[in-house]
N, C-alpha and C positions, 0 to 999 in steps of 0.2 A: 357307650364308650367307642372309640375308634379302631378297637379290637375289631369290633363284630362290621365292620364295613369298610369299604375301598375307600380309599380316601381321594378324594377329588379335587377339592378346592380348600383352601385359606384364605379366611377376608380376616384383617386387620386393623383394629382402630390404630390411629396415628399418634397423636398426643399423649404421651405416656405410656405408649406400649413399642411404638416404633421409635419415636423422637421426646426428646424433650424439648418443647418451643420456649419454656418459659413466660407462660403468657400470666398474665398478673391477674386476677378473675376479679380481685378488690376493685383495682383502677379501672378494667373495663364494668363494671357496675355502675362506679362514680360518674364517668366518660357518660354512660347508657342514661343512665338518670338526669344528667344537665342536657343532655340533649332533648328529651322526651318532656322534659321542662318549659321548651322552646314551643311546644306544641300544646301540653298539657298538664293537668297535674297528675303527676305519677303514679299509678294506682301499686297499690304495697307488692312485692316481690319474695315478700317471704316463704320460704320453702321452694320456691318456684326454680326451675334453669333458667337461663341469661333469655334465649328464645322462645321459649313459652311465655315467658314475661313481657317477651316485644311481642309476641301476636295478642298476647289479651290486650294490653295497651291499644294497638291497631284497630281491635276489635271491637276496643269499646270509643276510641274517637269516630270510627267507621257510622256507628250509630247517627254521631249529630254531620259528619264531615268528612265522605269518601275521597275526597282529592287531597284533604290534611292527612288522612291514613296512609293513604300512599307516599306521599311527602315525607310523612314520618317513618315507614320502612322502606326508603330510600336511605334518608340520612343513619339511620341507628347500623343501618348494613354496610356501608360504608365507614362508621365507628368503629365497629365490630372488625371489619379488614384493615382498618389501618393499624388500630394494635397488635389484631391476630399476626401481621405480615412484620412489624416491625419485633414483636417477640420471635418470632421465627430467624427474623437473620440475627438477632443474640443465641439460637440455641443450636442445638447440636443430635445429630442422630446417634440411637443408643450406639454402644460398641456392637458390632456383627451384626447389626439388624440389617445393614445392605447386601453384609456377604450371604446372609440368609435367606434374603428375597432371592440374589443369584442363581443360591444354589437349586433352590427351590422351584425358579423357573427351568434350570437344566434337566431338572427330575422328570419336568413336564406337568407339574402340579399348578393349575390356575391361582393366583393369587391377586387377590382386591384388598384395596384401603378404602375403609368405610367410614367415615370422619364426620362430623357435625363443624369441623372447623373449615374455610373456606379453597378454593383450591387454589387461591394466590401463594396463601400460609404453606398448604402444602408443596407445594413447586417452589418457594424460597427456600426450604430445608433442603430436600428432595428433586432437584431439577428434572430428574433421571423417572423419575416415577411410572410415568406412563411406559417407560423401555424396560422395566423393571416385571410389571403386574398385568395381570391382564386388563384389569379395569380398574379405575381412582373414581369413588363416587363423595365427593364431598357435599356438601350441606348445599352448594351450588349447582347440584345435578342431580337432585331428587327432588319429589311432592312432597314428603314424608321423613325425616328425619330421624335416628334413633332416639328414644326406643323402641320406636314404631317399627313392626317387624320389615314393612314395605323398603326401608332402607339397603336389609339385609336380601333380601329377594328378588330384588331389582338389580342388585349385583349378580348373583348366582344365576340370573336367568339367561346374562350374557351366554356360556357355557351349557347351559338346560343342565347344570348340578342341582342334583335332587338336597335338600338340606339336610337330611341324615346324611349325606354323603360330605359334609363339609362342616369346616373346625371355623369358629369365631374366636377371635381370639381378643380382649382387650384389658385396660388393667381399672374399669370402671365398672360398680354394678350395673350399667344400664348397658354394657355390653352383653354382657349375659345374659340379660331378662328378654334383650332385641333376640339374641342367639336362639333360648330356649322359645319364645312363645313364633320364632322361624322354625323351630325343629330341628336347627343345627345341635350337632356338639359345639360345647363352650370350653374355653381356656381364659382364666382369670392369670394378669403376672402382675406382681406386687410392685413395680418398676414408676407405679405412678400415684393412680387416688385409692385405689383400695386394698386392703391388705389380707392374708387370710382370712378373718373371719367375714370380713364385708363379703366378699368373694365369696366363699364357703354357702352363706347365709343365700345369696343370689341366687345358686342352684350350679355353679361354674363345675365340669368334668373331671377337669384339670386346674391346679393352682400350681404355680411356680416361678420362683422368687428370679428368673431374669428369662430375657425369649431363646437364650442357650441349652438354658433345663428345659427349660417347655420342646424343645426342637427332641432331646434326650427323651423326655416321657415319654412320645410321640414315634419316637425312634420304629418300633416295628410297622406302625401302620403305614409311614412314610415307604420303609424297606418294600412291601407290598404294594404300593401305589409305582417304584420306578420299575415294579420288573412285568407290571400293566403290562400290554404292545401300546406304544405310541398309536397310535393307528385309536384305541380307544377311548385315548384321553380326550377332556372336553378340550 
């Protein structure tokens, strides 16, 4: 727990923990599947995420036809941002989640948004993001993706925050499982896909039911992180 350590840095998943974009996950599927149609027959998707689904696809046209696979994760990524970016300008950032990044940056506390959604999405909700965090790593500025820890790591290295030293926070179990098998502390908030027990179940530090409480839980380790000297902080 964040008792036992300085606390350094916050990365934040966006979609449901920061914002709600609204983005339709049926329709982008349907959208994903006619398109992948155009190229191939669409190998099943079942149990799979939106993107592990488009790279086996890739993967497996890549076999008979390297220039159709790139063709075809051109187009599906380009799907992917035109709904990602158009649910975004319908949806709305939670209450206080900006007065929070704010505060947050005055304290002197590093703060990342670690997103699998693209960073058009996030800069239509969020214009401000970059003046906000110290880093935005969306699904367009990494190798590696959550729940691949390499997501989580490559943010934190900006800073050289060691990962016990820094809270992941998101309201997904795959935030968690990135957080835990990175070494961070995790913070699960029910604000979007998962709810206590999913969360719970994940391994999450912390659960709580909005980023207000979570900030509240959090309350002593933050108190001990502003009275650091500046001078120490990443």
């Amino acid at each position: 727990m964040l008792s036992r350590h300085a606390l350094q840095a916050i990365a934040f998943d966006f979609d449901g923990t920061l914002a709600d974009s609204r983005i339709d996950f049926t329709e982008m599927r349907a959208a994903l599947h006619a398109t992948v149609s155009r190229f191939m027959q669409p190998p099943s998707d079942s149990g799979m995420y939106i993107l592990e689904w488009l790279e086996a696809a890739e993967n497996e046209l890549a076999e008979t036809s390297a220039p159709q696979a790139a063709l075809l994760k051109q187009a599906t990524l380009k799907t992917i941002e035109e709904i990602e970016v158009a649910a975004a300008r319908r949806g709305q950032m939670f209450s206080g989640a900006v007065h929070m990044l704010q505060q947050l940056k005055s304290a002197g506390i590093s703060t990342y948004i670690v997103t699998r959604n693209c960073r058009a999405g996030v800069l239509a909700m969020l214009p401000e993001a970059y003046s906000l965090c110290t880093g935005v790593f969306t699904r367009d500025d990494v190798t590696a993706v959550k729940p691949d820890p390499r997501h989580l790591t490559q943010a934190l290295a900006v800073c050289g925050c060691p990962a016990q030293n820094a809270l992941m926070v998101g309201d997904h179990p795959m935030d968690i499982l990135m957080g835990k098998q990175a070494g961070a502390v995790t913070a699960g908030v029910t604000t979007g896909e998962g709810n206590h027990e999913t969360l719970q179940q994940a391994g999450a530090d912390y659960i709580a039911d909005s980023l207000q409480e979570l900030m509240q839980s959090i309350g002593p380790a933050l108190a001990a992180a502003k009275q650091q000297p500046r001078k120490d902080r990443p």
